[in-house]
Residue frames as qw, qx, qy, qz and C-alpha x, y, z in Angstrom:
[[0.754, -0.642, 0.062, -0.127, -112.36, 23.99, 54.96],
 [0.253, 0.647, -0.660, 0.287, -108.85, 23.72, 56.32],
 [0.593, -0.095, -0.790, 0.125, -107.56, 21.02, 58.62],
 [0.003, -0.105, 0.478, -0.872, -107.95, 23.43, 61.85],
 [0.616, -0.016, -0.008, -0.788, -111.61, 23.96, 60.83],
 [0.713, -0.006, -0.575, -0.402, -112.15, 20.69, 60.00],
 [0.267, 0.098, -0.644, 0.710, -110.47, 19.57, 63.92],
 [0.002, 0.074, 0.553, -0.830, -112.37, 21.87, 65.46],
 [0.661, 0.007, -0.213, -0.719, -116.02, 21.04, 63.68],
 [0.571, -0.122, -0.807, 0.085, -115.18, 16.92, 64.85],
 [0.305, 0.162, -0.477, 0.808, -114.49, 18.60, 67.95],
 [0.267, -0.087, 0.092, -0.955, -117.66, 20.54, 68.41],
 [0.784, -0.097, -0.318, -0.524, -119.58, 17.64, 67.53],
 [0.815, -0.105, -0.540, 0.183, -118.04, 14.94, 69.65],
 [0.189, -0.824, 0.341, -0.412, -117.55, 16.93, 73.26],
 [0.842, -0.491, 0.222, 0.000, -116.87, 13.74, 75.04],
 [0.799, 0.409, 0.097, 0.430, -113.73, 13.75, 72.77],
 [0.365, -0.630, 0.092, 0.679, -110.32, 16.03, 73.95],
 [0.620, 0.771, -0.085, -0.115, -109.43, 18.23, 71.08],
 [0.122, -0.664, 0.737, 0.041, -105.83, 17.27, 71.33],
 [0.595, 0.083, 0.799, 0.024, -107.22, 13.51, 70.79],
 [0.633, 0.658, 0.378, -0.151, -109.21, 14.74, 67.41],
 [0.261, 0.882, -0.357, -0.165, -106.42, 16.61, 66.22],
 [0.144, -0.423, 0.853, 0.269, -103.87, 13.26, 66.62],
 [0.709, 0.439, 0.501, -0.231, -107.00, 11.53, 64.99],
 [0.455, 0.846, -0.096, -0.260, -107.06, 14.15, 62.24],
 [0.068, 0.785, -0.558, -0.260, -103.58, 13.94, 61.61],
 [0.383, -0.209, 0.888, 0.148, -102.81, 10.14, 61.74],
 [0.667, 0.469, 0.575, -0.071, -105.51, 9.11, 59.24],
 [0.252, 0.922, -0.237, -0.175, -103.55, 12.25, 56.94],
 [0.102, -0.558, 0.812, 0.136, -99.97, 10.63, 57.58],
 [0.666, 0.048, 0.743, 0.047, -101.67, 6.96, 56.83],
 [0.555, 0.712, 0.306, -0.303, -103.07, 8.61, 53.44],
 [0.277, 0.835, -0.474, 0.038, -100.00, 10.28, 52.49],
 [0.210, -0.615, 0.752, 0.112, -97.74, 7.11, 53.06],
 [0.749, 0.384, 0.497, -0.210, -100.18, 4.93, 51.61],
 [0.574, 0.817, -0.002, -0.065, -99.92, 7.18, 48.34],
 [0.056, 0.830, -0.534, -0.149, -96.08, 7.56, 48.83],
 [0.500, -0.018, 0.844, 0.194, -95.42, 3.37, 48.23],
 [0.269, 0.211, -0.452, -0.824, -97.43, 4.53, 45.22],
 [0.025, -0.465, -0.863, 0.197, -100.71, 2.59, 47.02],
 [0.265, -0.452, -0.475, -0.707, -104.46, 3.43, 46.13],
 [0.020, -0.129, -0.730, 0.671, -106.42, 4.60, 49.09],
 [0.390, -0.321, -0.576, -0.643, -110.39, 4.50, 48.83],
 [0.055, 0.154, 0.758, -0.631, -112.63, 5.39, 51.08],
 [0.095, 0.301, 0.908, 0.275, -115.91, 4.27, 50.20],
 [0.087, 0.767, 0.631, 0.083, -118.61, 6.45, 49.00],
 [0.030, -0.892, 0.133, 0.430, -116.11, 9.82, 48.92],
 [0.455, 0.733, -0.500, -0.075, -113.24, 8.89, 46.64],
 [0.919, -0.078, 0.033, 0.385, -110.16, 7.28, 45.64],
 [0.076, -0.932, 0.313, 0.166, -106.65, 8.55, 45.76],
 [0.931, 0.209, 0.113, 0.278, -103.88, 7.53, 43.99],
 [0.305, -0.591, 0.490, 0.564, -100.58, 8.53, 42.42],
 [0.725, 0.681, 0.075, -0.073, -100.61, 9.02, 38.42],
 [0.563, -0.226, 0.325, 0.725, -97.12, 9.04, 36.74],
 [0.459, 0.887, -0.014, 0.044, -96.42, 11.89, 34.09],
 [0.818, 0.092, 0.236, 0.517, -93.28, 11.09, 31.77],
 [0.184, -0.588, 0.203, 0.761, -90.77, 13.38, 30.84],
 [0.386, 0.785, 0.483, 0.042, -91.20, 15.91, 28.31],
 [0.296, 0.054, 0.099, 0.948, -90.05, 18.74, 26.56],
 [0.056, 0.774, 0.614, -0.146, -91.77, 21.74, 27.36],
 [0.484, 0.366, 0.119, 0.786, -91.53, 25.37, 26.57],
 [0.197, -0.355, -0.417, 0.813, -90.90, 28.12, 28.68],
 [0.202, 0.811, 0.545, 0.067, -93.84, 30.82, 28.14],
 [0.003, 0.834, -0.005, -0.552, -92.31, 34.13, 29.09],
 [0.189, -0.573, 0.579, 0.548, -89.37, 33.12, 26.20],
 [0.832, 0.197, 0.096, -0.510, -90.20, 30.40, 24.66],
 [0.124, 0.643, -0.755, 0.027, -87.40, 28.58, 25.01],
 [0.826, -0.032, -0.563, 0.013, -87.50, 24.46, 24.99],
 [0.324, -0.580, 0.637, -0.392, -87.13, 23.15, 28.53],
 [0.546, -0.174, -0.819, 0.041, -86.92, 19.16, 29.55],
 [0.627, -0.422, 0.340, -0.559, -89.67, 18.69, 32.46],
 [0.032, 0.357, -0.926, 0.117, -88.43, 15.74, 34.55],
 [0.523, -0.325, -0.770, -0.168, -90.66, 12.06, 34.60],
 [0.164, -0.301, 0.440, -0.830, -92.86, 13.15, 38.00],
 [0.254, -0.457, -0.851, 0.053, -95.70, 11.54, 40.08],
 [0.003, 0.129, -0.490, 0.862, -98.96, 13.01, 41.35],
 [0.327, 0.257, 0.793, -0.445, -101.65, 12.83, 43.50],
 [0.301, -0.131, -0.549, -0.769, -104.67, 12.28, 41.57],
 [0.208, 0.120, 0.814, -0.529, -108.62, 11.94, 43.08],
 [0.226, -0.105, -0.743, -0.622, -111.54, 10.34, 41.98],
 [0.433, -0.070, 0.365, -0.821, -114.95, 11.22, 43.40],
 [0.048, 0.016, 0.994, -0.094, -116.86, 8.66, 44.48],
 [0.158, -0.534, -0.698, -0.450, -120.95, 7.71, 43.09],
 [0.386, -0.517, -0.645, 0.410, -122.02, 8.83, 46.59],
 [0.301, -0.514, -0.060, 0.801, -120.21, 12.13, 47.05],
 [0.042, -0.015, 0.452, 0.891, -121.21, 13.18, 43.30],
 [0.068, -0.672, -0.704, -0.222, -124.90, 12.24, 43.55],
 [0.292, -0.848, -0.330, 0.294, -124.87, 14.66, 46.76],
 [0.148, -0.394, 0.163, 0.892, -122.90, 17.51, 44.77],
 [0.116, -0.030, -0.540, -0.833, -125.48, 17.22, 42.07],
 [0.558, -0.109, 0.237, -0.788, -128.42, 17.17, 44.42],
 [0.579, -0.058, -0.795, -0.173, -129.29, 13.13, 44.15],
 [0.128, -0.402, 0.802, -0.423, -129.48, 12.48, 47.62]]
């Protein structure tokens, strides 16, 4: 599901609701997520997951096509951790 789809499926369920209102919904609760994570804050939302921000140190790596040594630079990224909830109900617990 993309964010459009996902917009227009609040949408569908909630008619007393503009879609222009779901969609600055959608988005602000995105931009709170993503600036949350960018202060390198944990964001958990109880019974789906956590987000976060791992670090990965620099390294030497090595180019495949050549195999030439390369330095990859110290980097940060997102990282998510499904929550008890969301995994029971992918592995049929409910």
């Amino acid at each position: 599901m993309i964010r459009s789809e996902l917009i227009q499926k609040i949408a569908d369920d909630n008619p007393h609701l503009y879609q222009r209102d779901v969609e600055r919904i959608v988005n602000t609760i995105f931009d709170e997520i993503t600036t949350a994570m960018s202060g390198g804050n944990r964001v958990e939302l109880r019974g789906f997951g956590a987000f976060s921000v791992k670090k990965r140190d620099a390294r030497v790596g090595r180019n495949p096509r050549t195999g030439e040594t390369v330095h990859v630079e110290e980097k940060h990224v997102p990282f998510f951790k499904t929550g008890k909830l969301l995994r029971d109900r992918l592995n049929g617990n409910s």
